[in-house]
N, C-alpha and C positions, 0 to 999 in steps of 0.2 A: 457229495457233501459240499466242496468249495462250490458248486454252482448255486446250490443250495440258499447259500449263508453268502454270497455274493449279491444273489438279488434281492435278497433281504437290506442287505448295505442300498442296494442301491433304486429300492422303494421310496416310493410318496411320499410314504409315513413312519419315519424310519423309528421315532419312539415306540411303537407297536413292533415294529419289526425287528427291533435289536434285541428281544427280549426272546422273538421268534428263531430269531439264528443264533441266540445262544442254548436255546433249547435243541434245536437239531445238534448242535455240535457237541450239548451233552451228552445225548442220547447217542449219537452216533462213535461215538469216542468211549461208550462205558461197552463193557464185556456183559453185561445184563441188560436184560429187559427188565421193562417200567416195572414186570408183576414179580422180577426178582430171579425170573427163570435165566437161563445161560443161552447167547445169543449164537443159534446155529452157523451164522457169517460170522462171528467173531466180532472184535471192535477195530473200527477204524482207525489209523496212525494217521493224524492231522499233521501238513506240511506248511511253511511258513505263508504257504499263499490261503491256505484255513485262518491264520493268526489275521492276517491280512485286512482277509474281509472282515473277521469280527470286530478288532481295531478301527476299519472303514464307520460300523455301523456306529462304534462309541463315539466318531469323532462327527459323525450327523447328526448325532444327538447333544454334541459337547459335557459325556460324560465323562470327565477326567480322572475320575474315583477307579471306574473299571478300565481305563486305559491302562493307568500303572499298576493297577493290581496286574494285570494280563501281561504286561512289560515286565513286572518284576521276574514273575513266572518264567518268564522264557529268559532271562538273565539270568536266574539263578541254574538253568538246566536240569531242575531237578525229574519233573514228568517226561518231560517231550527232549531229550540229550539231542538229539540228532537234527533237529531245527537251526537254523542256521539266522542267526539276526539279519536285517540289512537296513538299509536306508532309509526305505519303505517303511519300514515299523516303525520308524524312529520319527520320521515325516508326520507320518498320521495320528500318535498319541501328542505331537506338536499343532498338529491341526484341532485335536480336542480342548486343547488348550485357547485355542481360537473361540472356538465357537462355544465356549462355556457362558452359562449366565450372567457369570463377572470375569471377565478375561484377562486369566493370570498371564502376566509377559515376564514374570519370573522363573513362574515354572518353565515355560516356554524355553526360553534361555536356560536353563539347568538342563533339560532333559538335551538339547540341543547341543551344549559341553559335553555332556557324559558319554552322548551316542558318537560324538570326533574323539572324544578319546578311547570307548571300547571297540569301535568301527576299526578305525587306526591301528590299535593293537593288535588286534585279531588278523589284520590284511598284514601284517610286520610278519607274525609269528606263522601265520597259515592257516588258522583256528576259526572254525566257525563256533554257534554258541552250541554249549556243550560238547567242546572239544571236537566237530567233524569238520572237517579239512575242504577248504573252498578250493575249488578249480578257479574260481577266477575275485580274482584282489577286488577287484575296480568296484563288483557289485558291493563291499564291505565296508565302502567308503561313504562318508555322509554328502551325499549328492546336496543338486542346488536345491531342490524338491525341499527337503529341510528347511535350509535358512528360508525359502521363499514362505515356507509356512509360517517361521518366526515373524519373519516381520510382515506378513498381514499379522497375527495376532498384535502385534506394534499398531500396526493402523487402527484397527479394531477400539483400542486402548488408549485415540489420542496419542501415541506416543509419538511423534515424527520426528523427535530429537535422535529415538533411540533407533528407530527404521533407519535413517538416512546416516548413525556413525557405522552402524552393522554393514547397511553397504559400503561406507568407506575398509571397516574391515578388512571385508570381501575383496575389495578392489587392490587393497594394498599389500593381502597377505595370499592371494591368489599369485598364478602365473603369471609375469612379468612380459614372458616373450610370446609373440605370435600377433595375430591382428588384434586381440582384444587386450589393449593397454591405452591408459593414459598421461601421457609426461606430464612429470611433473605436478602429478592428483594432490589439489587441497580440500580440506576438510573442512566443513563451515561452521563446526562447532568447535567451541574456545577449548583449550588444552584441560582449561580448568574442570571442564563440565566432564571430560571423556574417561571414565573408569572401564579398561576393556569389555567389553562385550564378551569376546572370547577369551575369557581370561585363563583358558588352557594351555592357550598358543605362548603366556607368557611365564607359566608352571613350568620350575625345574624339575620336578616330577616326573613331567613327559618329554625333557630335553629329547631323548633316545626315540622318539616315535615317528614316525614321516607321516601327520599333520597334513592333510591338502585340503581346501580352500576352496572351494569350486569360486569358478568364475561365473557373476551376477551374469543372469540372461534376461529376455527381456521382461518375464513375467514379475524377476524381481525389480529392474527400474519402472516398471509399471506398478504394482505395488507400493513401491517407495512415495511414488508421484501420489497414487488416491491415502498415505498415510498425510500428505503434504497439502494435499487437497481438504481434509476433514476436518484439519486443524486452521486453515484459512490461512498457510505459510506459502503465498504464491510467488514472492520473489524465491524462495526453498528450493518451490517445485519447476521453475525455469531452470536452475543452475542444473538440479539432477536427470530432467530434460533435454535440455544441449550435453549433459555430459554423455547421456544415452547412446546421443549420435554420432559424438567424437569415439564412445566406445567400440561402434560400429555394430550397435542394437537399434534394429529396425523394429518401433515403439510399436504397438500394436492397435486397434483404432479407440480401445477404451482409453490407453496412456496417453494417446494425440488429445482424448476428448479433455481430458483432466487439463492439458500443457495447453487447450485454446478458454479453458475453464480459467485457468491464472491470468492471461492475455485479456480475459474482457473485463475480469475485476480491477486491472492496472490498468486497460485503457490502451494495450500496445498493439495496433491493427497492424502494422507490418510484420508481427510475430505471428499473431494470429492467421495472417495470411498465407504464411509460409509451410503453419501446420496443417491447416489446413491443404493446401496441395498436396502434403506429404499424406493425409489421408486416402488422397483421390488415386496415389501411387499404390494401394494396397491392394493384394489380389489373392483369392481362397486358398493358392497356391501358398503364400508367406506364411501361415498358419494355421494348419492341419487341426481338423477337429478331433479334440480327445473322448477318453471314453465318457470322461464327465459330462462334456458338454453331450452327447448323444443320451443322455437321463432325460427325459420327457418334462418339458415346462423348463430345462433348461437355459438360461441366455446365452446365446449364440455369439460369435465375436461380429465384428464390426469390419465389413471388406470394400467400405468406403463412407465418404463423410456421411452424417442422417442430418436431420432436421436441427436436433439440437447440436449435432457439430456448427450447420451452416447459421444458427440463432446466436450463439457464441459468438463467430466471429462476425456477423454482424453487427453486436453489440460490442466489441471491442473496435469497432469502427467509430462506434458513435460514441465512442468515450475517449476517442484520440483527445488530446488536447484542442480545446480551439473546435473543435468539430471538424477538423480539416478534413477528414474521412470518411464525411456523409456520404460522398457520390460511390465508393468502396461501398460502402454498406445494401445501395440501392442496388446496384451490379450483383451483390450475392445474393439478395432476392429476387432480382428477373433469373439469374443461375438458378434458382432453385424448379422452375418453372421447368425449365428445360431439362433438370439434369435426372440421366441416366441412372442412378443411384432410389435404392425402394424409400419410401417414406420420405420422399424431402418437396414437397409442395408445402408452401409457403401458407402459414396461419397464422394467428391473430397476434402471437408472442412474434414472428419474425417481423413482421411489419410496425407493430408497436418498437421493434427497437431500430429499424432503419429512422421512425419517426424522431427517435429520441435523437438519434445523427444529424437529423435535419434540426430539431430544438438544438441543438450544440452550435449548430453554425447557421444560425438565425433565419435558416430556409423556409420560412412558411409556408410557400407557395407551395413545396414542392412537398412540404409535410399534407398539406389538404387536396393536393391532388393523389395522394398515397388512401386518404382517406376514401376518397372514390373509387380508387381500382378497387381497393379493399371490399365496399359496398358490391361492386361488377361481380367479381368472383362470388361472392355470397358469404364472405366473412363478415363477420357482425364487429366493429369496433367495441371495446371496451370504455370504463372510466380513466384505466392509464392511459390508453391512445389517444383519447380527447384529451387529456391534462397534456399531453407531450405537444400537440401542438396546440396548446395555449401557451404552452410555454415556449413555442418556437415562435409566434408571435410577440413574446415579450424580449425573446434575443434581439428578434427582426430589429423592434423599437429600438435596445439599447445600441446596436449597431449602427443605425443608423442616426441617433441621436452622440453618438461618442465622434462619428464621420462630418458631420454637420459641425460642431464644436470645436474639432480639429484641424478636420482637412477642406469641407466644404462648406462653407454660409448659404451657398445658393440651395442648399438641399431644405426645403419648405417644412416649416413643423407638422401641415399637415399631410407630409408624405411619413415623420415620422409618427404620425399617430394613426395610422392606418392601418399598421396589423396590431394594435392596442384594440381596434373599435370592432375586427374581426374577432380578436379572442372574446371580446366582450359580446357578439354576439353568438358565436360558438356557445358559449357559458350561457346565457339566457338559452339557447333551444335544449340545452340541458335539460335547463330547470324548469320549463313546458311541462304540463300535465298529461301529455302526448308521449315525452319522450321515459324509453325505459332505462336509462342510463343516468343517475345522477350525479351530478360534482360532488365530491370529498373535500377532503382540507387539503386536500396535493390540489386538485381543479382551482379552488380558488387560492392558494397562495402563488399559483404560475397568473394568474389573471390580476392579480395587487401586484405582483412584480411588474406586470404588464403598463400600469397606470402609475409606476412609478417612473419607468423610464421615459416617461410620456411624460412628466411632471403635472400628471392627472395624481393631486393630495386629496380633491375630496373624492372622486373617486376609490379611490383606495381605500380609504374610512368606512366608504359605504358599501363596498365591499364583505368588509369584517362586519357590520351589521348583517346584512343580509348572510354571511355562514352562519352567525350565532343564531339567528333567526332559525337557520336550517338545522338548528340542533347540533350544529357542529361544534367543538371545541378551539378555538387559534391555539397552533403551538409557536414555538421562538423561531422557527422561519416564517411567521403569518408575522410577528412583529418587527425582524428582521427583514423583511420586505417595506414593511409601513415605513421604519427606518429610514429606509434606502428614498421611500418616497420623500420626508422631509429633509433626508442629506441634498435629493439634486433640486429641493425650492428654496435651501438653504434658511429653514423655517424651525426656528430655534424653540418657539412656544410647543408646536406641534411634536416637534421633539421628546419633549418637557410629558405632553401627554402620552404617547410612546410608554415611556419607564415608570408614569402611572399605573399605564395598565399592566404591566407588565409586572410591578411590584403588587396588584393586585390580585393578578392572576397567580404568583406564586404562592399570596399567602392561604390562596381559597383551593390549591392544587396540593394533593394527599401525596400523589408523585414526586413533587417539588421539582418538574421537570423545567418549567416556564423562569429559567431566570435571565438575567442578560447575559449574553457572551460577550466575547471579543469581538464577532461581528456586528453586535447591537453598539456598544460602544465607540468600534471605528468610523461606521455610519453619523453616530451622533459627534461625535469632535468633528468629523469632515463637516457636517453641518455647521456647525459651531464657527470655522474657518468660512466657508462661505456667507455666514451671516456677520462675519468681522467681531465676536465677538473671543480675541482670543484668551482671554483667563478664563471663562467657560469653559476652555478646552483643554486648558491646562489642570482645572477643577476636575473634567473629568480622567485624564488620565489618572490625577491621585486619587482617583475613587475606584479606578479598574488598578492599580496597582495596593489599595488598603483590602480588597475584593480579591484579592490573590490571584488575577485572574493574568494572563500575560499579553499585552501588547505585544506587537511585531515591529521590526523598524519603519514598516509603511504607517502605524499610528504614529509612533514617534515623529516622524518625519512629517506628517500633519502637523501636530503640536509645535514645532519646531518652527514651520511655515506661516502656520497661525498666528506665532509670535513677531514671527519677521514679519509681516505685512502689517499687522497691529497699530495703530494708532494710542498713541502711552494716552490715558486720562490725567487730568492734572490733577482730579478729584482725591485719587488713591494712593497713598504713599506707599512707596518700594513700588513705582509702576515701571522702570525703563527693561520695557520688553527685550531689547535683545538681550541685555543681562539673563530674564530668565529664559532667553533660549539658550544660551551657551550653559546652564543648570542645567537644562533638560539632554546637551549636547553630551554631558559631564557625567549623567548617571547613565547616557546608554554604553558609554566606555568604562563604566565601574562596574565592580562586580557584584553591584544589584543588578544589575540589568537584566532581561528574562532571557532564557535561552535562545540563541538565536539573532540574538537583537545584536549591533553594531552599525556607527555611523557607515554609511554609503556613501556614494561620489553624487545622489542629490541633497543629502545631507550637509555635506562641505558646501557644495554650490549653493546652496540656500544661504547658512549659514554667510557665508565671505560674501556675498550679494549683500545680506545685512548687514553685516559690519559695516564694510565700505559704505554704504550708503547712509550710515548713522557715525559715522566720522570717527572710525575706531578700526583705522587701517595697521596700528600693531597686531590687534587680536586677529585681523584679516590676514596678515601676514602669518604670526604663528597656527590659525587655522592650514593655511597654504603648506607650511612645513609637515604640520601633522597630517594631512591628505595624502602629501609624498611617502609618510613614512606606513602609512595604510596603503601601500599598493595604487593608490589613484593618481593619474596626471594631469593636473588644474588644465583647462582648458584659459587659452590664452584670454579672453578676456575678463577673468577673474583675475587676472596679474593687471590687465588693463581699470577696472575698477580701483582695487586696492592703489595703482601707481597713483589714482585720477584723486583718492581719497586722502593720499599722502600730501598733495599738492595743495588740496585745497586746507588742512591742515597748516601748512606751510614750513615739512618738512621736505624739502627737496634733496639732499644728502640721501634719507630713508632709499624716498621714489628711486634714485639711482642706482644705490645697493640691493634694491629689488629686481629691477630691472637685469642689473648684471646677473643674479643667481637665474636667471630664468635660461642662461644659458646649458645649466647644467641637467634641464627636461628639452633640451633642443629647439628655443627659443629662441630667436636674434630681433630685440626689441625694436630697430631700424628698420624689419619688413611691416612693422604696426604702424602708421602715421601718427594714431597720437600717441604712442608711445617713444618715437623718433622723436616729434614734436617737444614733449617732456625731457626727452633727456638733453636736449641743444639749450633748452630753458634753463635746464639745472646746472649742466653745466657752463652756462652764461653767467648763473649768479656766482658759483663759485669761484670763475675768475673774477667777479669784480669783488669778493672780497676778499682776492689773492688767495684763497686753501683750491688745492687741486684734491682731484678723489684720488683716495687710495683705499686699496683690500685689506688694509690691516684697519680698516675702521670699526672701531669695537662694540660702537653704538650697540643696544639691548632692547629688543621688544618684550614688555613682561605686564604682566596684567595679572585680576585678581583672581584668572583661572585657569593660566598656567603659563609657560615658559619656553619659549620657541629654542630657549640654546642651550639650557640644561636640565637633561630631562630628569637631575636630580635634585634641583627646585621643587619645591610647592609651589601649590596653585596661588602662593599670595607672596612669590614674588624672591623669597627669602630662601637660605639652607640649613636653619636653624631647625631646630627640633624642637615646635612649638606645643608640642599634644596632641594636634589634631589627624586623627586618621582622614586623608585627603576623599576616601569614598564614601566614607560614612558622614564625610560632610557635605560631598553633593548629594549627596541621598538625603540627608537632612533640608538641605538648600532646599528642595524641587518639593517637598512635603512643608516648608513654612513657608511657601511663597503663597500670601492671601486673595484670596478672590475678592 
């Protein structure tokens, strides 16, 4: 009879089947036959391994309904006394729980308390269920088998808050001594959120019970990881990962895949790397196949990396930062060539993302020679494999047009418009009536990014014709690119046409996906600043901050610059620009400012560069103080400015009072020639009109926006209590300053 109703559980079609093994174990268990006559063998007496399998069959079907009716039964002892509960039964109507239609992780958790606490009991007193006496405790206890079922149904459920406190639990209210401990285990959920789990462990009720805790194995940190993976909580599933191997749980090759699955989403190729080894370390040996896995059509475990292990961590190569990890990525695809491991030859997904490595770190070359082995072998590239190296061609440009600008003049434009004129040709044999591969809206927005780092504007325009032509749609990285074209020709009109279109696209889009971001508007202020026009740029910030949208301190700090480089019009009244950069200085220290935002040390240096040079070496000074008290230390020749600006001013008392405090960032103004120079001046004049310096000079630098010596001044000089909330007047400031 149990082999019976065994293979029944453990058929194909277990809905048909569980129907079938509860029919034999009627029949087999009743003292009549079907016609009512009395059964010459008599009825069979089912044993908990009968219970077993029919509980197997509800939990393959995730009938929860005849789970616990069948658990009741055997709880209550009424039919079968001599049946003895254990673990096992207790596991598997948790496992029904799982795999139900809608997956309760309540009940999950209930049945889970009740079986630690009648488990517990029962191994305390001696008692099996229905009073027959266990030989041995241990099988009475709620094993790991359990909880491990609990929290898949956790993952099942989205839940991964509730998976990963359970394993905390686990970890905490387990055995302390032996290899399997962690010093010093934190929880990564806030105290607030954590109502136990096992809230039996903290019933006075069961004070008197000896409660054990199995210690998490690795099926349950592997678990925890795919509830952690499901939910897209990968910085989650590293910590429960590394905790794994501190615990001295050897992950198994599905929990590796999941912990190089977080690793390419973040971009972390040296983690990546590592798990991956740890895969190549696994041997049939480390994890015995159970009876599950021996079910026909089964999945098998994992006894070294596959394809999508080595596709993962190639792809977290190529999302290192910076690309620095493209040549890491290429090495795991000639590895894949070679390596001993089944299914791991190299196809159109691994190579599409070593490509993508090479687009990160503007490798063209190596991206289109990728393209040819690819063709060699007989893999057919894709429409992302071609997009990835247009887009490695459009890195190429910006690299080497950001290298030219900064490091090198000698580097020729038309070296940097050479992998622009390649992608553009890539993209034409695209769009060949030969070719069966067409460009998307990813093909042509890496191909306008291409023509923008090139400072190819009509190009790029003619671009966006030719998508729309192709039926394609621009979304806000098509114009977001266009952007980027007019920010590096510093072409303000074009600009202008940009948020046209883009204000037209939104009203004529049902999505209303197409609006400006933060990216469309930093582009267009940068422009703005290179076309010198900077109240443009200040208009626009107050349209991204009425737009609720948030600037970062690198806008800021644009606008800022803009103003300092500025040219005042005599045309406009309320024009003297550094006024409204020190407004704009004012609200990113107030608390409008958007999350995140705070002046920086090119903030300050911008700023004191402007003062000084507009002959407003107080504010330059109390900028100076306030940099100090922000963690930043002025670089010596912004003390040399401000001293140069006080001079010409023709405060020389100030100049030398400055110059002394610079010893207090480890300054000695005598190693600076003109700041040596300055001080023999100054004090030349002082003796000839007889006053020497002294430190008790009490002079005040104070201005109409704030106070270098008492930071319990107002910005206008005074300690009066005039009305004015000081932030909600630079916030006012920076929104009535007119274009």
């Amino acid at each position: 009879m149990n082999s019976a109703i065994d293979a029944c559980a453990r058929a194909t079609r277990p809905q048909i089947h569980q129907h079938t093994a509860f029919s034999l174990y009627t029949h087999a268990t009743s003292p009549k036959n079907a016609d009512g006559s009395k059964k010459y063998s008599g009825a069979l007496s089912p044993n908990v391994f009968t219970f077993g399998a029919l509980l197997a069959c509800c939990a393959r079907n995730g009938d929860t309904a005849q789970s616990l009716e069948l658990l009741q039964d055997l709880e209550e002892g009424g039919r079968f006394p001599d049946v003895a509960l254990n673990g096992v039964i207790y596991s598997t109507v948790i496992s029904a729980c799982e795999r139900a239609e809608v997956v309760d992780v309540n009940l999950a958790l209930e049945v889970l308390n009740n079986a630690t606490v009648v488990l517990a009991g029962r191994a305390s007193d001696g008692s099996g269920g229905g009073g027959t006496k266990h030989n041995n405790n241990q099988n009475a206890v709620m094993g790991v088998v359990g909880y491990n079922a609990a929290i898949s149904t956790m993952a099942r459920a989205m839940e991964w808050k509730m998976a990963c406190q359970l394993l905390d639990e686990m970890i905490i209210h387990s055995t302390t001594a032996g290899l399997h401990s962690i010093d010093n285990w934190e929880t990564s959920i806030p105290e607030e959120e954590m109502e136990p789990l096992l809230h039996v462990l903290h019933d006075e009720r069961y004070k008197d019970l000896s409660i054990v805790v199995p210690k998490p194995d690795e099926v349950t940190f592997g678990t925890v990881l795919a509830a952690c993976e499901r939910s897209g909580e990968w910085e989650e599933l590293l910590r429960i990962a590394k905790a794994a191997i501190e615990y001295g749980v050897k992950l198994d090759g599905m929990a590796l895949t999941s912990a190089l699955h977080a690793c390419q989403q973040l971009g972390l190729a040296e983690d990546a790397l590592e798990y991956l080894e740890l895969m190549k370390q696994l041997g049939d040996e480390d994890f015995p196949i159970t009876r599950g896995r021996q079910r026909m059509g089964a999945k098998q475990k994992l006894h070294g990396p596959d394809a999508v292990a080595y596709r993962l961590a190639i792809s977290a190569c190529a999302r290192a930062p910076g690309g620095h990890r493209w040549q890491d990525g290429i090495r795991l695809l000639n590895e894949m060539r070679t390596s001993k491991y089944k299914n791991c030859a190299p196809d159109v997904v691994a190579y599409t993302a070593a490509i993508a490595g090479c687009s990160e770190a503007g490798e063209y070359t190596s991206a289109m020679q990728l393209i040819q082995t690819m063709r060699q072998e007989g893999i057919q590239p894709n429409v992302v494999t071609f997009s990835a190296v247009i887009n490695a061609c459009a890195s190429a440009s910006a690299n080497l047009a950001r290298k030219r600008e900064e490091e090198d003049r000698s580097i020729a434009m038309e070296d940097v418009r050479l992998p622009m004129t390649r992608a553009l040709k890539l993209l034409e044999a695209m769009k060949s009536p030969t070719s069966s591969i067409k460009p998307n809206i990813v093909t042509y927005n890496a191909a306008i990014r291409a023509c923008a780092e090139c400072l190819n504007l009509a190009g790029a325009f003619d671009l966006l014709r030719q998508l729309k032509e192709d039926g394609l749609e621009p979304t806000i990285v098509t114009y977001g690119s266009l952007m980027t074209a007019c920010e590096r020709m510093g072409d303000v009109e074009a600009a202008s046409k940009v948020f046209r279109m883009v204000k037209e696209d939104d009203g004529g889009n049902d999505n209303n996906d197409i609006q400006a971001n933060e990216i469309i508007y930093g582009a267009a202020i940068s422009c703005c600043r290179k076309a010198r026009q900077p109240e443009r740029a200040l208009l626009l910030l107050r349209k991204m901050i009425s737009d609720e949208l948030s600037p970062n301190t690198a806008t800021f700090n644009t606008v800022v610059a803009a103003l300092a480089e500025g040219k005042p019009d005599s045309k406009i009244d309320n024009n003297i620009l550094w006024e409204k950069a020190l407004a704009v200085f004012k609200v990113m220290k107030s608390k409008h400012a958007p999350p995140g935002v705070a002046p920086n040390r090119q903030t300050y240096n911008i700023l004191v560069r402007c003062l000084a040079a507009n002959l407003q070496p107080g504010y330059a000074e109390s900028l100076l103080t306030a940099m100090r008290k922000d963690g930043f230390v002025p670089d010596v020749d912004l003390y040399t400015l401000t001293v140069r600006s006080y001079e010409r001013c023709g405060n020389p008392m100030k100049a030398l009072r400055l110059m002394e405090s610079m010893r207090e960032v480890g300054y000695h103004f005598y190693e600076v020639k003109m700041l040596d120079d300055a001080f023999k001046n100054g004090v030349k004049i002082l003796n000839q009109v007889g006053k020497g310096f002294s430190s008790e000079d009490t002079s005040t630098v104070r201005g109409p926006f704030f106070s270098a010596d008492d930071d319990d001044m107002d910005y206008f000089g005074d300690q009066e209590d005039d009305g004015y909330d000081e932030d909600e007047y630079d916030y006012q400031l920076l929104n009535s300053l007119k274009y």
